[in-house]
C-alpha positions as CSV (number, residue, x, y, z in Angstrom):
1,X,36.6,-31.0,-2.2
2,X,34.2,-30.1,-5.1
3,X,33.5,-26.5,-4.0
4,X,37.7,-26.0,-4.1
5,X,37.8,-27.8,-7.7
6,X,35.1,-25.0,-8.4
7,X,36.7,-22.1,-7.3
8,X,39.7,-23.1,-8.6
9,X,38.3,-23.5,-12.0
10,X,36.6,-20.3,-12.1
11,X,39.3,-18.5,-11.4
12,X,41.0,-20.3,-14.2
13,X,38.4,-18.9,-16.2
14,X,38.0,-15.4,-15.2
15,X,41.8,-15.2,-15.7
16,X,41.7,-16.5,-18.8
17,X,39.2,-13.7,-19.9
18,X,41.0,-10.6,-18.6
19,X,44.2,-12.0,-20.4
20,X,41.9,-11.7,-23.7
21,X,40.7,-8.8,-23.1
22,X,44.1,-7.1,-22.3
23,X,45.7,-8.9,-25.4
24,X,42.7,-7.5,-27.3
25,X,43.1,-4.0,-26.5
26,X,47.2,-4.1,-26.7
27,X,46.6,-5.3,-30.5
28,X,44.5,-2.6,-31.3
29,X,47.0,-0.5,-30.8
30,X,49.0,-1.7,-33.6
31,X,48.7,0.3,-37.0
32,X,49.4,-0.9,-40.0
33,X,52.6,0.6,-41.8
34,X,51.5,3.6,-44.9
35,X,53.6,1.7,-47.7
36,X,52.5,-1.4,-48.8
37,X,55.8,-3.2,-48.5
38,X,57.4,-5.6,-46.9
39,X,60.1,-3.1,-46.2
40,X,58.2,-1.3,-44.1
41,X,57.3,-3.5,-41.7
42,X,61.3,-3.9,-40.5
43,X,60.9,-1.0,-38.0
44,X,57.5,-2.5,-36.2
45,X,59.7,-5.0,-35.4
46,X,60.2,-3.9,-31.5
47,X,57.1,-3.6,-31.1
48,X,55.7,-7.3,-32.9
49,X,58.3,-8.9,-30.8
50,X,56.8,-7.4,-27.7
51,X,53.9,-9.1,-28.0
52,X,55.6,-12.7,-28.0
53,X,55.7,-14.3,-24.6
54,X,58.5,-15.4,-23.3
């Protein structure tokens, strides 16, 4: 029973990490907009919303 609880739990956990690491690498992507208005964030918007789950 403790070597399933184990497993289970590391598996959590390596999960868990490749889920950061592919969040991390999607948000690199993103670049900021060249004016510094609000404005021009309005057409990023498809791509912000992307990144909200579900």
């Amino acid at each position: 029973m403790r070597e399933e609880k184990t497993t289970a739990d590391r598996l959590a956990a390596f999960s868990d990490a490749v889920f950061a690491v592919i969040v991390t690498v999607m948000v690199l992507e993103l670049t900021a907009p060249d004016q510094p208005a609000f404005s021009a964030l309005w057409p990023l918007w498809p791509t912000a919303i992307s990144y909200a789950p579900p």
